[in-house]
C-alpha positions as CSV (number, residue, x, y, z in Angstrom):
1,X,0.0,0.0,0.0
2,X,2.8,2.1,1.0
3,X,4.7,1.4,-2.5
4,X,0.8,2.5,-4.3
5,X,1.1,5.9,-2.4
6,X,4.8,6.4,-3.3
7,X,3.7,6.2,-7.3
8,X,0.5,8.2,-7.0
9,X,2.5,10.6,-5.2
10,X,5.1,11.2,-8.2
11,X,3.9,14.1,-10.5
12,X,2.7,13.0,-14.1
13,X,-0.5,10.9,-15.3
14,X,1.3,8.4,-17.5
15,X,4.1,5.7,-16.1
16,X,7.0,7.3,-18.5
17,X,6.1,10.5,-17.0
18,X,6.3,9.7,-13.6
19,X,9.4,7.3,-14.3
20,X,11.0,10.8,-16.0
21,X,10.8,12.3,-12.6
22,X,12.6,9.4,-11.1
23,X,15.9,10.0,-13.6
24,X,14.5,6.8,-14.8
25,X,14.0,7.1,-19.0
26,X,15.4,5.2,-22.0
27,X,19.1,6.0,-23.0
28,X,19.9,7.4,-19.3
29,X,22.6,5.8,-17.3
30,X,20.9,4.9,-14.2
31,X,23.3,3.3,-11.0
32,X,21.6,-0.2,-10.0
33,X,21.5,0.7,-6.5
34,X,19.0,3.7,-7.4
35,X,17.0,1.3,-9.8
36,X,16.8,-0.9,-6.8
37,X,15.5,1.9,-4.4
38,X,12.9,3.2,-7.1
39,X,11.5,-1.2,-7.4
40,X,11.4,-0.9,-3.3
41,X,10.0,2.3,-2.7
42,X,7.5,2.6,-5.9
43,X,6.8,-0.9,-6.7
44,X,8.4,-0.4,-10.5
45,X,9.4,-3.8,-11.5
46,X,13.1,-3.2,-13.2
47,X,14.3,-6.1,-15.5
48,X,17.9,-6.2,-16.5
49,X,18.5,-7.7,-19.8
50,X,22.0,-9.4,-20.4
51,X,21.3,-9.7,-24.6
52,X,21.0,-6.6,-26.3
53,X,19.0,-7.8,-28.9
54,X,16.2,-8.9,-26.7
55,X,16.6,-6.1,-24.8
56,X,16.0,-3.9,-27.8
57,X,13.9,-5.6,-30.3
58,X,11.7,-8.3,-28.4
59,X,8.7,-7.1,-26.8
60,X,8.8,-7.3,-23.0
61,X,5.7,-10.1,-22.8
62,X,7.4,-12.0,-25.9
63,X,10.8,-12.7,-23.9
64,X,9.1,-13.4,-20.6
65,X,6.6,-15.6,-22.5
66,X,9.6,-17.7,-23.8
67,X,11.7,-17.9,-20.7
68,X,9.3,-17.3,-17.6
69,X,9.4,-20.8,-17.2
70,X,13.5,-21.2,-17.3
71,X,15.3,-20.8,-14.0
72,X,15.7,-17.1,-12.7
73,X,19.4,-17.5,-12.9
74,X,19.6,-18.8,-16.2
75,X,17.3,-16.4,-18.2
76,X,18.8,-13.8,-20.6
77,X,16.9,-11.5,-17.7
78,X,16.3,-10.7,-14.5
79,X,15.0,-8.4,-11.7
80,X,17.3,-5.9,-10.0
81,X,15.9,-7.5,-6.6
82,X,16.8,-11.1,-7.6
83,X,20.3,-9.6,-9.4
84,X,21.3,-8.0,-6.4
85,X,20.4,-10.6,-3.5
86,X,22.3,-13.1,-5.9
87,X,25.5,-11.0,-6.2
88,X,25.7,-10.1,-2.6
89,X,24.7,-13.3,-1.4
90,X,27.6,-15.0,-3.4
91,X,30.4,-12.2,-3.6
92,X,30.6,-10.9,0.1
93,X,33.1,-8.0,-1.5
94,X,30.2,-6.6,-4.1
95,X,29.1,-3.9,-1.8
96,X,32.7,-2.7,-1.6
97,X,32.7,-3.0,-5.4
98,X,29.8,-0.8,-6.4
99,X,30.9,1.7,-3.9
100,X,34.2,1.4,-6.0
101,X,32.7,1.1,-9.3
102,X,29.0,1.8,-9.8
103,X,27.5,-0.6,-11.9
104,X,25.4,1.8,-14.5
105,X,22.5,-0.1,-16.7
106,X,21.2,1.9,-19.6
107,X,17.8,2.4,-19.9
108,X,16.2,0.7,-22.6
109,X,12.4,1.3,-22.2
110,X,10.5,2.8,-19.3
111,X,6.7,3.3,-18.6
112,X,5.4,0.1,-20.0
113,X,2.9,-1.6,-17.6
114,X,2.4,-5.4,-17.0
115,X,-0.7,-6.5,-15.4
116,X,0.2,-7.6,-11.6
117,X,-0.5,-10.5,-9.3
118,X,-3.2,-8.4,-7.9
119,X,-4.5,-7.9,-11.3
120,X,-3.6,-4.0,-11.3
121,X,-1.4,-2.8,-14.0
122,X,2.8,-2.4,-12.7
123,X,5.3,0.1,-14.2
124,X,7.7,-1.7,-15.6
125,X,11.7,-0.6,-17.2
126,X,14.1,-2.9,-19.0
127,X,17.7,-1.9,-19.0
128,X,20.5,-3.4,-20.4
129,X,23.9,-4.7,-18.2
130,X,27.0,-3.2,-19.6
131,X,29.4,-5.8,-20.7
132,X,32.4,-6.4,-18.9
133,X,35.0,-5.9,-21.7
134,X,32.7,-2.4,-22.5
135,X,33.9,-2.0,-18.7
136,X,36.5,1.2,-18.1
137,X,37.5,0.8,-14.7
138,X,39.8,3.9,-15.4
139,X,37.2,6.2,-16.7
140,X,35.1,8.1,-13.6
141,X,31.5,6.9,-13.9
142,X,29.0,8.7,-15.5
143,X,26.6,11.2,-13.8
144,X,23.5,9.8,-12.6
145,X,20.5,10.4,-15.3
146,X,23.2,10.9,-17.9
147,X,22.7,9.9,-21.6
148,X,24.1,7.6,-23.7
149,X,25.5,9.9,-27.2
């Protein structure tokens, strides 16, 4: 109820509108830790995408249609929730690391809606996991809510 009041709280009508406010919107570089406060606090379900061509030329409900039923942790996607309990739970050190080295997804799509378990329509934003030789561990990180050229 909580994460309902949150969302009708942000200012705009549509999902993309309100997601705008967020910093949240395609081609922006968004850290994983805020994409993971925005899921918590506002109930957005945020998919990360591992294949670029799913993440940019599949529809949403055609690549979860195919893979729902696979395992979570061996689907070309996953939720920022499951990513992150998975990393810290297995890597004791990844805290440190994004603290080091903030892991920034590009925002593919934002302000799509999926009907939810409770049958009410979710917000919904895919983003796609930089690749680890597109990595710069030299370079400082981009600003939050930057864009991609």
């Amino acid at each position: 109820m909580k994460r309902k009041k949150a969302w009708s709280a942000l200012p705009g009508t549509a999902p993309a509108e309100k997601l705008q406010v967020l910093g949240v919107e395609p081609h922006a570089m968004v850290d994983i830790r805020r994409l993971d406060e925005i899921s918590r606090r506002y109930g957005v379900t945020v998919y990360l995408f591992f294949e670029e061509d799913l993440a940019r030329n599949r529809s949403l409900e055609s690549v979860i249609g195919e893979y729902g039923s696979v395992p979570i942790f061996e689907r070309p996607y996953i939720s920022v929730p499951d990513f992150l309990r998975f990393t810290r739970e297995n890597d004791p050190s990844f805290e440190q690391t994004l603290q080091d080295f903030p892991l920034m997804v590009e925002i593919v799509s934002s302000g799509i809606t999926l009907s939810g378990p409770d049958g009410d329509d979710m917000p919904v934003v895919t983003g796609l996991m930089p690749f680890l030789d597109e990595l710069d561990v030299d370079a400082p990180p981009p600003e939050p809510g930057a864009f991609l050229p």
